[in-house]
C-alpha positions as CSV (number, residue, x, y, z in Angstrom):
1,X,9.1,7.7,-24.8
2,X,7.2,8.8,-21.8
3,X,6.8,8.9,-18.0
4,X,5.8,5.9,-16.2
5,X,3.2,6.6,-14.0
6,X,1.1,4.2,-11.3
7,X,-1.7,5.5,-9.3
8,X,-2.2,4.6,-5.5
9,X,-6.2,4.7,-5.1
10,X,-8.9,3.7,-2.6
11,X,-11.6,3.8,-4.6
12,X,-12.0,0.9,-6.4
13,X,-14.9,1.9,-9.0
14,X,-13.8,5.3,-9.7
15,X,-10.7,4.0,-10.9
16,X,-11.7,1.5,-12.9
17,X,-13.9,4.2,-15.5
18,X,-10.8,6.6,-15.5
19,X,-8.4,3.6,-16.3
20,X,-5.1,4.8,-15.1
21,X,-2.5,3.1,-17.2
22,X,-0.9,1.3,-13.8
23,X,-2.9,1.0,-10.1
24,X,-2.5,-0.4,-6.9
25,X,-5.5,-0.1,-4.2
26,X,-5.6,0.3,-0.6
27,X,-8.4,-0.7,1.2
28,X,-7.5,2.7,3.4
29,X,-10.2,5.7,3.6
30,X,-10.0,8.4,1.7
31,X,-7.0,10.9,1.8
32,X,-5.1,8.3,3.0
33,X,-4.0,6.1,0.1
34,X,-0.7,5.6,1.7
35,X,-2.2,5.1,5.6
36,X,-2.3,7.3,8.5
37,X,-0.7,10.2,9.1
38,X,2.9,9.5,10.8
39,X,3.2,6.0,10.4
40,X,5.5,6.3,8.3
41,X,6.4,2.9,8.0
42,X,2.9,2.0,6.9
43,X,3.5,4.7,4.1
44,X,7.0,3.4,2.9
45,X,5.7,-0.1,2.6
46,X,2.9,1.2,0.3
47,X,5.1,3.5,-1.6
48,X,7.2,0.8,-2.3
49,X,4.8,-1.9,-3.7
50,X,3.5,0.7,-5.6
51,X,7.1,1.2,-7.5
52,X,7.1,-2.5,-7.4
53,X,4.2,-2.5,-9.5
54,X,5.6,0.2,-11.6
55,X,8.4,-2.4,-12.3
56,X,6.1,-5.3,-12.8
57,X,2.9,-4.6,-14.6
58,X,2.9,-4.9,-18.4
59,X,-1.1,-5.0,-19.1
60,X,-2.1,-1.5,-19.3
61,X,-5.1,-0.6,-16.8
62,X,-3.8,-3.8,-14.5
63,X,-5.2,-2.9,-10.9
64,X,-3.4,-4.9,-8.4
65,X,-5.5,-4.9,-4.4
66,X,-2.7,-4.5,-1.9
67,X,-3.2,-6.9,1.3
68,X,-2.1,-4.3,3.6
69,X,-4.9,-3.5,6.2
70,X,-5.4,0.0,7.7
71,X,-4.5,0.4,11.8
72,X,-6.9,0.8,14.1
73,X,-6.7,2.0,17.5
């Protein structure tokens, strides 16, 4: 028995060779997997789909694209 693990990632290709057993993508920029800083709201949402995922994915190295789009302003 071991951990479950899923990855939150923006980068697309680079997670694809490392082939984390579980991944969700953001479209976000880098160092922000989760969005911007303080919106924490944004963040929640994101952490959540990503346990959500945890819960759901069975194929190891599924990545799953998250619609969510970054803010701008």
């Amino acid at each position: 028995m071991g951990l479950s693990t899923v990855w939150i990632s923006v980068v697309p290709g680079l997670t694809s060779r490392i082939n984390p057993p579980r991944t969700v993508l953001t479209r976000f920029p880098l160092g922000r997997v989760t969005g911007p800083p303080f919106d924490r709201d944004l963040q929640a949402t994101v952490v959540s789909a990503a346990f959500d995922a945890l819960r759901d994915m069975s194929q190891p190295g599924t990545i799953q694209e998250l619609s969510y789009q970054y803010p701008t302003r």
